[in-house]
C-alpha positions as CSV (number, residue, x, y, z in Angstrom):
1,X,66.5,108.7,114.3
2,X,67.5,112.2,113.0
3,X,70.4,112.7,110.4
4,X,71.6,115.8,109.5
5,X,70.1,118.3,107.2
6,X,73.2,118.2,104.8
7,X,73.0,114.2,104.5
8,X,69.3,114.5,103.5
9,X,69.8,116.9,100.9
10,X,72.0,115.0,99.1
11,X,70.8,111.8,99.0
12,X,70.6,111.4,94.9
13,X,71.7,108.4,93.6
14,X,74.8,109.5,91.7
15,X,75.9,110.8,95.2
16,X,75.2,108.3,97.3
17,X,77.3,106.1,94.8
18,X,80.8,108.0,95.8
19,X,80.0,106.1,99.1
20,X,81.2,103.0,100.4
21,X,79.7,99.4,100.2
22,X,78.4,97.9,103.3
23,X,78.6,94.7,104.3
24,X,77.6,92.0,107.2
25,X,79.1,88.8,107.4
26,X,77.3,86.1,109.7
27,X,78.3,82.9,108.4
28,X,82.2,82.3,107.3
29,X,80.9,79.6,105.0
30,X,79.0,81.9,102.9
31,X,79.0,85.3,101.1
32,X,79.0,88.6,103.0
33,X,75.5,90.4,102.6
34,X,75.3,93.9,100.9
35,X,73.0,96.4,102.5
36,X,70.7,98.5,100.5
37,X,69.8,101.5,100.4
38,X,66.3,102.6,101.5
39,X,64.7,105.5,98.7
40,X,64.7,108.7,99.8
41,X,66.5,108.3,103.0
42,X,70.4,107.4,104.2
43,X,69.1,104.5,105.7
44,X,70.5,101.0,104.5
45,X,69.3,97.8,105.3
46,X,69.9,93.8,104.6
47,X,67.2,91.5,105.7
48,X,68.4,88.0,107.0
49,X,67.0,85.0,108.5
50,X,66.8,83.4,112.4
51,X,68.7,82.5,114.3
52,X,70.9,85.6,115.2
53,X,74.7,84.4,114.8
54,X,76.9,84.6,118.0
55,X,79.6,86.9,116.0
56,X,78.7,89.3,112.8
57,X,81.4,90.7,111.1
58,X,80.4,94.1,109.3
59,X,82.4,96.3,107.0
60,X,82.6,99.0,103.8
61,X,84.2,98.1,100.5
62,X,85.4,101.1,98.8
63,X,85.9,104.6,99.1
64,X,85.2,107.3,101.7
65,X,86.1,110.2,100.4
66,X,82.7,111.5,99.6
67,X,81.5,111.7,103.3
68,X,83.3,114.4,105.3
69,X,85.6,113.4,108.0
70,X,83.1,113.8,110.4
71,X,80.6,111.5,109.0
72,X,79.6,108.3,110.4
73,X,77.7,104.9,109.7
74,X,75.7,103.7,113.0
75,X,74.8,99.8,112.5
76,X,71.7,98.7,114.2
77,X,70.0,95.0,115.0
78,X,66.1,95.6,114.3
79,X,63.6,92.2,115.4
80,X,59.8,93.2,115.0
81,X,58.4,93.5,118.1
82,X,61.3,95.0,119.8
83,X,63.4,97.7,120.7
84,X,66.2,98.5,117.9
85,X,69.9,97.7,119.6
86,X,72.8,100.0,118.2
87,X,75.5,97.2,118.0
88,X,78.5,99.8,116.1
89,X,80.0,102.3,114.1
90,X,81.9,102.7,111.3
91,X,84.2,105.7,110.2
92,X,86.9,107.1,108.4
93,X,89.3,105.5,111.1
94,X,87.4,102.1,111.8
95,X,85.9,100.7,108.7
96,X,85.3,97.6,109.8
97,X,84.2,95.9,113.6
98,X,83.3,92.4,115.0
99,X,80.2,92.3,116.9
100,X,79.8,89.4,119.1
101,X,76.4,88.7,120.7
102,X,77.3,87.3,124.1
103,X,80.2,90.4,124.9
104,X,77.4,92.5,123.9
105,X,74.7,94.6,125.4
106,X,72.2,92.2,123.3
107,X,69.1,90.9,125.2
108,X,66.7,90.4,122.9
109,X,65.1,87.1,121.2
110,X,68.3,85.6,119.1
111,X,66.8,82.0,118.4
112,X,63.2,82.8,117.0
113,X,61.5,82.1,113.4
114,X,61.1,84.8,110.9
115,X,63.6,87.3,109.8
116,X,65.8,89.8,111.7
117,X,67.7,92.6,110.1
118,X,70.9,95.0,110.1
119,X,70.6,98.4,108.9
120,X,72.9,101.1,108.9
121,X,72.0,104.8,109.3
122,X,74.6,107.7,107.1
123,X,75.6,110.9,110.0
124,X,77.0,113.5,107.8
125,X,77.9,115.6,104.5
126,X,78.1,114.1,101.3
127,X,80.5,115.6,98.4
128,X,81.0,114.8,94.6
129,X,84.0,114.0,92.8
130,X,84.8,113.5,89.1
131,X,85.4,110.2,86.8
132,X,87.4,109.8,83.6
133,X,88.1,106.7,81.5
134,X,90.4,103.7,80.8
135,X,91.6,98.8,78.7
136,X,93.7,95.3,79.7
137,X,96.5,94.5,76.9
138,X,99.9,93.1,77.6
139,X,103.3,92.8,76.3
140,X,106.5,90.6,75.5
141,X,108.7,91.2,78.3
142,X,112.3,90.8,77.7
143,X,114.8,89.5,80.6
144,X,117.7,92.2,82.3
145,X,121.3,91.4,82.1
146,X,122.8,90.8,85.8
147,X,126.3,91.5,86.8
148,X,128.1,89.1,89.3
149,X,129.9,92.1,91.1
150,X,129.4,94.1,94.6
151,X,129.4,98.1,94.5
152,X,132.6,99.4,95.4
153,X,131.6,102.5,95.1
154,X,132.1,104.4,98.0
155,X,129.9,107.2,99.4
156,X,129.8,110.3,97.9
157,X,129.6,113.9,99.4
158,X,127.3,115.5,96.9
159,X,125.2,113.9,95.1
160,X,122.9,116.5,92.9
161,X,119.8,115.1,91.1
162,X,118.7,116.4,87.6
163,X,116.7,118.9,87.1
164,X,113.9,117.5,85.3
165,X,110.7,119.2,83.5
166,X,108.2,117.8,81.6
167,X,106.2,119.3,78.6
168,X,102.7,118.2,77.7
169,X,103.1,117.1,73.8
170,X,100.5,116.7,70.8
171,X,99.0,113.1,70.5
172,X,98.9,111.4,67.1
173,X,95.1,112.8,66.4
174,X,97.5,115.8,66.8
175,X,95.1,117.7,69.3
176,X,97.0,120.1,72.0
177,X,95.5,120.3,75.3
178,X,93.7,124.2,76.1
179,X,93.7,125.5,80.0
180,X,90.3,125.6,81.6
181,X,89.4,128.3,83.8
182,X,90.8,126.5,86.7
183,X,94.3,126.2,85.0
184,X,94.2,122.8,84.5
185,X,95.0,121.3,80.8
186,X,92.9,118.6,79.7
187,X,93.2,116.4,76.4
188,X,90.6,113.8,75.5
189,X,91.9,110.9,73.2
190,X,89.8,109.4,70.7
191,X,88.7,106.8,73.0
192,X,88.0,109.6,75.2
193,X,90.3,108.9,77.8
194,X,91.2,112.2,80.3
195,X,94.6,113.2,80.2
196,X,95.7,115.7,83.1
197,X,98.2,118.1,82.7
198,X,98.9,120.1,85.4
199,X,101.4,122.7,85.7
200,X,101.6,123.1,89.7
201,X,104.4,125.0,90.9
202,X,107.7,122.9,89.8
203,X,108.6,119.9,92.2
204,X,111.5,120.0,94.8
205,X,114.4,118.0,94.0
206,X,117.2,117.5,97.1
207,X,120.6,117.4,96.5
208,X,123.1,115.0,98.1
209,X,122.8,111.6,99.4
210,X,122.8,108.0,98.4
211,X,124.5,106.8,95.5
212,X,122.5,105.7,92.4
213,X,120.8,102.7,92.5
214,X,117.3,100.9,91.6
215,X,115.8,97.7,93.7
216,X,116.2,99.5,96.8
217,X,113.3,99.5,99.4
218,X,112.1,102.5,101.3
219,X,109.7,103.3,104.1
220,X,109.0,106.1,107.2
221,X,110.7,105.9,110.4
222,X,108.5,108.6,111.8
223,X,106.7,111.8,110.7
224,X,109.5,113.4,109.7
225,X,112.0,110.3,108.6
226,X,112.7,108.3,105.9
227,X,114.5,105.4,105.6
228,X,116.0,103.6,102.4
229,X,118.0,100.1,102.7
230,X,120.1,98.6,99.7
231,X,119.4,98.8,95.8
232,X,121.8,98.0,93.1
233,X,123.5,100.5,91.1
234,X,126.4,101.6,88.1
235,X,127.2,98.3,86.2
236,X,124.6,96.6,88.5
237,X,126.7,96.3,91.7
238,X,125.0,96.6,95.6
239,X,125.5,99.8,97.1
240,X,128.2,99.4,100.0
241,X,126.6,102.8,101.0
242,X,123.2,100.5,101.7
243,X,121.6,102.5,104.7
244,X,120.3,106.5,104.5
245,X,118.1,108.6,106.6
246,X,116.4,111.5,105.2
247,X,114.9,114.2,107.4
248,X,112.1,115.5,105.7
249,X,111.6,119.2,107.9
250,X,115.2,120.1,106.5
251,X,115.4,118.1,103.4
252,X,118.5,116.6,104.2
253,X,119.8,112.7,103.6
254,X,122.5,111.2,106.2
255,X,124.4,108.0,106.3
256,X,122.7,105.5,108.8
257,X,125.0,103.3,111.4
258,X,122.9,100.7,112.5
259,X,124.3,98.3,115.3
260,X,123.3,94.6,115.3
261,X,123.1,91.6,117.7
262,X,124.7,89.9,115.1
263,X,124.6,90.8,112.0
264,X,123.2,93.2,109.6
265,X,121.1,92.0,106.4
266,X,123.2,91.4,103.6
267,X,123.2,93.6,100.6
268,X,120.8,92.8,98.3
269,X,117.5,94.2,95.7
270,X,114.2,93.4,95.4
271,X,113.3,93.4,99.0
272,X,110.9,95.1,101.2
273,X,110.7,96.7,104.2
274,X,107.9,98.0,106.6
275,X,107.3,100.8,109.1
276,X,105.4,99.7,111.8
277,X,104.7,102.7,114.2
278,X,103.1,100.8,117.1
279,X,106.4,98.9,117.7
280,X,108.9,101.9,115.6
281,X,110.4,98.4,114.1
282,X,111.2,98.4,110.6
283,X,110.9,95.0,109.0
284,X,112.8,93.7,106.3
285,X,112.3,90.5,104.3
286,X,113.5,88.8,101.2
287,X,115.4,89.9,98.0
288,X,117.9,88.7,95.7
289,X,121.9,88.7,95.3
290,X,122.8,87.7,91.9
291,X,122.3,84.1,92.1
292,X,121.4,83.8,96.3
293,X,117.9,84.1,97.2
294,X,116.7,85.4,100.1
295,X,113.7,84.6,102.7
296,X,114.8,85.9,106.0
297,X,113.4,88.7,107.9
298,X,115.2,91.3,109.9
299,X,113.7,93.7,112.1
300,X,115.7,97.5,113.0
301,X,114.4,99.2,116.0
302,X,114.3,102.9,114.9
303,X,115.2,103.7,118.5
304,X,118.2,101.8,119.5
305,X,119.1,101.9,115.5
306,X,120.0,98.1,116.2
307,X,119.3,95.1,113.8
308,X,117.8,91.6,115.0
309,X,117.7,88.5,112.9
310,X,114.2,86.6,113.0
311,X,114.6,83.1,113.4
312,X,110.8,82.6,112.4
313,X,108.8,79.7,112.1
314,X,106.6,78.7,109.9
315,X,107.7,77.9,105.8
316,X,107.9,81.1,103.0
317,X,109.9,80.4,99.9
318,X,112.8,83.1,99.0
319,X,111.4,85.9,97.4
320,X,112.2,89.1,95.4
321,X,109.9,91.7,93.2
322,X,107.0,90.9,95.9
323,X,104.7,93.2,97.9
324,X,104.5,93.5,101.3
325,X,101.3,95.5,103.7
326,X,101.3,95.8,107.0
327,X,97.4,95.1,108.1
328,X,96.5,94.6,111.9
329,X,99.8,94.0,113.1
330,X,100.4,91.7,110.5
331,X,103.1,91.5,107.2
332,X,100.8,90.2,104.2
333,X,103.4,89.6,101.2
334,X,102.3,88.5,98.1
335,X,103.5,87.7,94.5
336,X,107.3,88.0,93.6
337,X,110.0,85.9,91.8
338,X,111.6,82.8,93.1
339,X,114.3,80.6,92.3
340,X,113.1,77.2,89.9
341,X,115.6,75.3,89.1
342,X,117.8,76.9,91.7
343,X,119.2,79.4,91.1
344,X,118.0,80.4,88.1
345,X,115.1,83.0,88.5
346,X,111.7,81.3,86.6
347,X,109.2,81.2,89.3
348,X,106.6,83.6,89.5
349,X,104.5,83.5,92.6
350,X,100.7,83.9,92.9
351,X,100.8,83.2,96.6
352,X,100.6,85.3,99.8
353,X,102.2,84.6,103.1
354,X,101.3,86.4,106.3
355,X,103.9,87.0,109.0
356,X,103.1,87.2,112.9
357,X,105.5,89.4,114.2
358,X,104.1,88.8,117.7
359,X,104.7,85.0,117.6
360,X,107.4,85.4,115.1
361,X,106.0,82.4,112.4
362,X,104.8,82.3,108.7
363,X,101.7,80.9,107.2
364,X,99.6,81.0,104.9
365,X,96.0,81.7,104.9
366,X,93.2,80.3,102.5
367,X,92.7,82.5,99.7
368,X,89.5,81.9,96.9
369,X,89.4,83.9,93.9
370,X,91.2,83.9,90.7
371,X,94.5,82.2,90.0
372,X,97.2,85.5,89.4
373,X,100.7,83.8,88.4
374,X,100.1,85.5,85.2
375,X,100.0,88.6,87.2
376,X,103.6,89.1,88.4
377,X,106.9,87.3,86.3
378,X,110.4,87.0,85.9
379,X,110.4,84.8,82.6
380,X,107.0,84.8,81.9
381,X,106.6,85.3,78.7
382,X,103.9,88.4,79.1
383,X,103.3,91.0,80.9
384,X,100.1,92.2,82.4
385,X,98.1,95.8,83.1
386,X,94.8,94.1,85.1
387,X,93.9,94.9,88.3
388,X,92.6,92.6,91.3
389,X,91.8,93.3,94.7
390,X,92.0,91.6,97.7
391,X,88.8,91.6,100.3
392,X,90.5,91.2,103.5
393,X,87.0,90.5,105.4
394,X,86.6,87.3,103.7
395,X,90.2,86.5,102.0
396,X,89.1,86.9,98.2
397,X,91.0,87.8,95.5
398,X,88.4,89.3,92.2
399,X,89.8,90.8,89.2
400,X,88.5,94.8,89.0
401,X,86.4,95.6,85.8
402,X,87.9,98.8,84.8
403,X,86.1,101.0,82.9
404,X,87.8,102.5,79.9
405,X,91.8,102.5,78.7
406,X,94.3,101.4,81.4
407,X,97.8,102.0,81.0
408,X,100.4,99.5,79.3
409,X,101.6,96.8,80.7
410,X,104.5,97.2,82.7
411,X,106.1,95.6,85.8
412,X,109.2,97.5,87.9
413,X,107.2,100.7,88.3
414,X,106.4,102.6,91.5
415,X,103.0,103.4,93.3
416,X,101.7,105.1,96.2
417,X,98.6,106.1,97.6
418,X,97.8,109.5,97.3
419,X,94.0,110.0,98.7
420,X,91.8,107.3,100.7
421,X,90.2,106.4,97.0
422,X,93.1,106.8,94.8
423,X,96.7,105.6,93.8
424,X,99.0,106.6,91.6
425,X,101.9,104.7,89.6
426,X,104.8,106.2,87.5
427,X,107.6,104.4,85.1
428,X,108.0,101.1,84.7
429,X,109.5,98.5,82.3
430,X,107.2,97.0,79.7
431,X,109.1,94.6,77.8
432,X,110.9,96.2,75.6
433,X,112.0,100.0,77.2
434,X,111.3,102.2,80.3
435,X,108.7,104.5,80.4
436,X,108.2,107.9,81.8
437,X,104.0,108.0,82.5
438,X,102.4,108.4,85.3
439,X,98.8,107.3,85.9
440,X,96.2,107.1,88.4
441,X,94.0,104.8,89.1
442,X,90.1,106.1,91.2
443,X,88.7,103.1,92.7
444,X,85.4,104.2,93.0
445,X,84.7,105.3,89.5
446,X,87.0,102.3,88.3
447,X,88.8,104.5,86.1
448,X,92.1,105.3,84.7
449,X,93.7,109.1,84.2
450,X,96.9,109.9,82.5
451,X,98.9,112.6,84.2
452,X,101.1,115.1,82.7
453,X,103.2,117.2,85.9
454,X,106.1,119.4,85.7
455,X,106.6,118.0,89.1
456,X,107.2,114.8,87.7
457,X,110.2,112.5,86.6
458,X,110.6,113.0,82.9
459,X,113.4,110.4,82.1
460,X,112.4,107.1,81.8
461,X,113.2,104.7,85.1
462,X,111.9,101.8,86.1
463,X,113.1,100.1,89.5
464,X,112.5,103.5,92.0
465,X,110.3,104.0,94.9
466,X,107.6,105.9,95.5
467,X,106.3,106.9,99.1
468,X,103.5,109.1,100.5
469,X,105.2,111.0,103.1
470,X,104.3,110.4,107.1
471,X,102.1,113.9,108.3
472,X,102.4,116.0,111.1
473,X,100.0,116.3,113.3
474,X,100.2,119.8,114.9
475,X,97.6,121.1,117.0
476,X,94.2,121.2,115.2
477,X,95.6,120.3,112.5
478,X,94.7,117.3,110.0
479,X,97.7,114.4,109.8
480,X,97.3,113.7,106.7
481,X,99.8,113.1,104.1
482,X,100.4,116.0,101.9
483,X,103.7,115.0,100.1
484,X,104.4,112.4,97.5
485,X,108.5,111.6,97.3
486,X,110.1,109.6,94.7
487,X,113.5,108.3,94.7
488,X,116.4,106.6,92.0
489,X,115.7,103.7,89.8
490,X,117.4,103.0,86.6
491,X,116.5,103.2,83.0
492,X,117.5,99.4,82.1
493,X,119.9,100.7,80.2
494,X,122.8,100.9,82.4
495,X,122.3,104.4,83.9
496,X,121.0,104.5,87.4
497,X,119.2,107.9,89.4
498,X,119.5,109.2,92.6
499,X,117.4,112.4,92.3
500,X,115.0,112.7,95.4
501,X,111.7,114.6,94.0
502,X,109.2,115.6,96.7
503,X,106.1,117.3,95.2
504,X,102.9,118.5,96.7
505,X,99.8,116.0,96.4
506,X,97.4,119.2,96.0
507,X,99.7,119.9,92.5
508,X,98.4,116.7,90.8
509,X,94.6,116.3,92.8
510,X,92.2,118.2,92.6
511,X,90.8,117.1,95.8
C-alpha cells in the first residue's frame, strides 16, 4: 500500500511520538491491545489470537495534532493466506469506530487456529511541536463564608470591566526573562520549568452586561452566541438579572427572556449547563442555594427560548462544583459537593453519572481505576494539583504521570481547551487566597507551562468561567475555534467581576 512521500520522511521516532496511541479492543473482559509500530515504516500492527471476535472496538489515545488535518489512519484485518480486508478509518473527526464482523464486508476464515492480526497504515504529514516541564503537592483549604440573602440588585445599564495588564516580574533566583528572536520571553526556573511570557497584542475587554457574580455557568448557543445562567454576586446574593446573551460578531451582551411550560430554574451557583448543537437544547443540572441542594435538570430550547423541566428517571444525588461533558449524545457529570448531614455541605463526590437525554433517565456506569474523592472537596481537609483521565473506550479512570512541576493546588479555577492536545486553566482558590496564574497543561508531552499574557486577568478571581468560543465556518474556511473568553468570578474576598475578556488563542500558542 503506498503512503505519501511526506509520511515516509518523517518517520523518526521522536516524531512519530507526537502521534496518537492506537488501540483494538476485542474482548470487554480484558485490556485494549496497543499497536506497534513497524521500523522504518508508518505501519502499525498488534498480533492476536483465533477466533476473530464478532465486534472490535478500535481507537487513538492522545493527541492529533502532529498529523495534518488531512491525515488519516486505515485499519486493516490481515489472516495468512488471505486477502487483507480494510475494516476502517480513523481521523481528526472520527477517532474511534466499532467494527462488527457480521454487518461487515468480512468473508474470510474467523474461527481457525493460529494468529490473525490488525494493523493500521499512517496517510499524511507529520509535524513537531515543543515540550517544557512540570510536580503534585497540595494544600490546607479553608471553607468560604455564605450569606443567606437573594440579589436584589437590579440590572444595570453599563457595566464597564477593568482594564487589566499584566507585567512579567523577576523570580526569587531573581532572573528576568530576555525576548527570543520570535518575540516571545522565556524564563527557566531552577527546576527548569518554561515560563511563557507573551506579549500578544492586548486582549479585548467588552463593556456592559451582567452584573458581578462568580458560580455562574456559561456555554454556546451557536457560533456566534453565548449564553450565561445564574452566579452569585456583591455580599454573596443570586443575581435576579440570572440570564444574558452575548453576541460574539458585535460584542455585545443582552438580557435573555426565556418562556417556560412551567417554570424556570431557580436561581442558584455551582451548576452546569451544556450546548448541545444536534438538538440547539441547553441543559442545565444541579447547583446549590445556600442551604437547598439541587439535582434537577432543565433543558432551554435556543429556538423557542422556552424552558422545560425533566422529570427524569433514574437516581443522581444533588450536586454542585461538578463537571459536566457532553460525549455521544450523552451528559457525563462527575465529582462535585453534596449535602452530608443535610444540609450542611461535607460530601465530596468521586462518582460519575451519565444522563440519556433521549430516554430522559440517569445511571451510572461501571468505572475501574483509582478512587478520586481526594480529588474534588468542600471540607476536605486538602486540596489537590494531580491529574487523571478518563478512557472512555473502556470506562477507566488512571492517574497522569506528569513530568516536571505542575501548578499549586487549587480548586474554583477555570479551564478550557484551547488546541486538540492542550488545555489551559487560570485563577483559582488554593486554601488560603486567590490566585492570578494561568497554566497549560500539553497532554502529549505530559507537561506543565506557566503563562505570562497581557491578554490575561491580572487580579486574582477564583469562581469565573472560561469558554473556547464556537467558530465560523465560512466558505473554505477552517471552523475552528480561534477565541478564548473569560468571564466574572470573585476574589473570595467579597469583591466580585464582571469584565468579559476575549483574547486571540494564536496570542498565547505558538501553534
Amino acid at each position: 500500500m503506498q503512503r505519501s512521500a511526506a509520511a515516509a520522511a518523517l518517520l523518526g521516532t521522536e516524531r512519530m511520538a507526537l502521534l496518537p496511541e492506537l488501540y483494538v479492543l476485542c474482548d470487554p473482559q480484558k485490556p485494549p491491545v496497543r499497536l506497534q509500530r513497524l521500523s522504518s515504516c508508518p505501519n502499525f500492527t498488534a498480533t492476536l489470537a483465533f477466533p476473530i471476535p464478532s465486534q472490535m472496538l478500535v481507537f487513538s489515545v492522545g493527541d492529533w495534532s502532529g498529523l495534518f488535518r488531512d491525515g488519516k489512519v486505515e485499519v486493516q484485518l490481515e489472516v495468512s493466506g488471505q486477502e487483507v480486508e480494510r475494516i476502517g478509518t480513523l481521523t481528526h473527526e472520527s477517532r474511534c469506530f466499532l467494527w462488527d464482523c457480521a454487518s461487515g464486508d468480512y468473508k474470510g476464515n474467523k474461527s481457525g487456529k493460529g494468529e490473525f492480526s490488525v494493523s493500521m497504515v499512517l496517510h499524511g504529514q507529520v509535524s513537531v511541536k515543543a515540550k517544557s516541564h512540570p510536580n503534585h503537592e497540595c494544600k490546607k483549604r479553608k471553607r468560604l463564608k455564605e450569606d443567606m440573602e437573594e440579589n436584589i440588585c437590579p440590572n444595570k445599564e453599563s457595566v464597564k470591566g477593568p482594564v487589566i495588564q499584566q507585567k512579567a516580574k523577576a523570580g526569587k533566583d531573581g532572573a528576568l526573562a530576555k525576548a527570543g528572536k520570535d518575540g516571545v520571553l522565556a524564563k527557566a526556573g531552577k527546576d527548569g520549568a518554561l515560563t511563557k511570557v507573551t506579549p500578544g497584542k492586548g486582549k479585548r475587554t467588552i463593556s456592559g452586561g451582567p452584573t458581578e457574580r462568580w458560580g455562574h455557568a456559561l456555554c454556546p448557543a451557536d457560533s456566534q452566541t453565548v449564553i450565561l445562567i445564574g452566579g452569585q454576586g456583591t455580599r454573596m446574593l443570586f443575581c435576579k438579572d440570572s440570564m444574558w446573551k452575548l453576541n460574539t460578531a458585535d460584542k455585545t451582551w443582552s438580557p435573555v427572556e426565556a418562556l417556560a411550560d412551567h417554570s424556570s430554574p431557580e436561581a442558584r451557583t455551582g451548576h452546569t449547563a451544556v450546548f448541545d448543537p444536534e438538538s440547539q437544547r441547553i441543559y442545565v443540572f444541579g447547583g446549590s442555594k445556600n442551604k437547598k441542594w439541587f439535582n434537577d435538570v432543565h433543558i432551554l430550547d435556543t429556538v423557542t427560548w422556552r424552558w422545560r423541566s425533566v422529570e427524569s428517571k433514574g437516581k443522581v444525588p444533588p450536586l454542585s462544583y461538578h463537571s459536566c461533558s457532553q460525549f455521544l449524545g450523552e451528559l457525563f457529570v462527575f465529582g462535585g459537593v453534596f449535602p452530608r448531614p443535610h444540609p450542611i455541605p461535607d460530601g465530596c463526590s468521586d462518582s460519575l453519572y451519565i444522563f440519556d437525554p433521549q430516554h430522559e433517565i440517569w445511571y451510572k456506569p461501571i468505572v475501574q481505576g483509582i478512587n478520586l474523592l481526594h480529588a474534588l472537596g468542600w471540607d476536605a481537609p486538602v486540596i489537590f494539583n494531580d491529574l487523571y483521565v478518563l478512557d472512555l473506550g473502556i470506562m477507566e479512570f488512571s492517574r497522569v504521570e506528569v513530568e516536571g512541576n505542575s501548578p499549586t493546588p487549587r480548586t474554583w479555577h477555570s479551564a478550557a481547551c484551547v488546541s486538540s492536545s492542550r488545555f489551559l486553566i487560570h485563577g483559582g482558590f488554593d486554601g488560603n487566597q486567590t490566585l492570578n496564574d494561568t497554566c497549560i497543561f500539553n497532554t502529549v508531552t505530559k507537561t506543565w507551562t506557566t503563562l505570562v499574557h497581557d491578554s490575561l486577568p491580572s487580579s486574582p478571581r477564583a469562581g469565573s468561567s472560561m469558554l473556547s468560543l464556537p467558530g465560523v465556518k465560512g466558505d473554505g474556511e477552517d471552523c475552528s475555534s480561534s477565541e478564548l473568553l473569560i468571564f466574572g468570578g470573585g476574589d473570595n474576598n467579597g469583591h466580585f467581576y464582571n469584565d468579559t475578556i476575549r483574547l486571540q488563542k494564536s496570542d498565547i500558542l505558538d501553534y
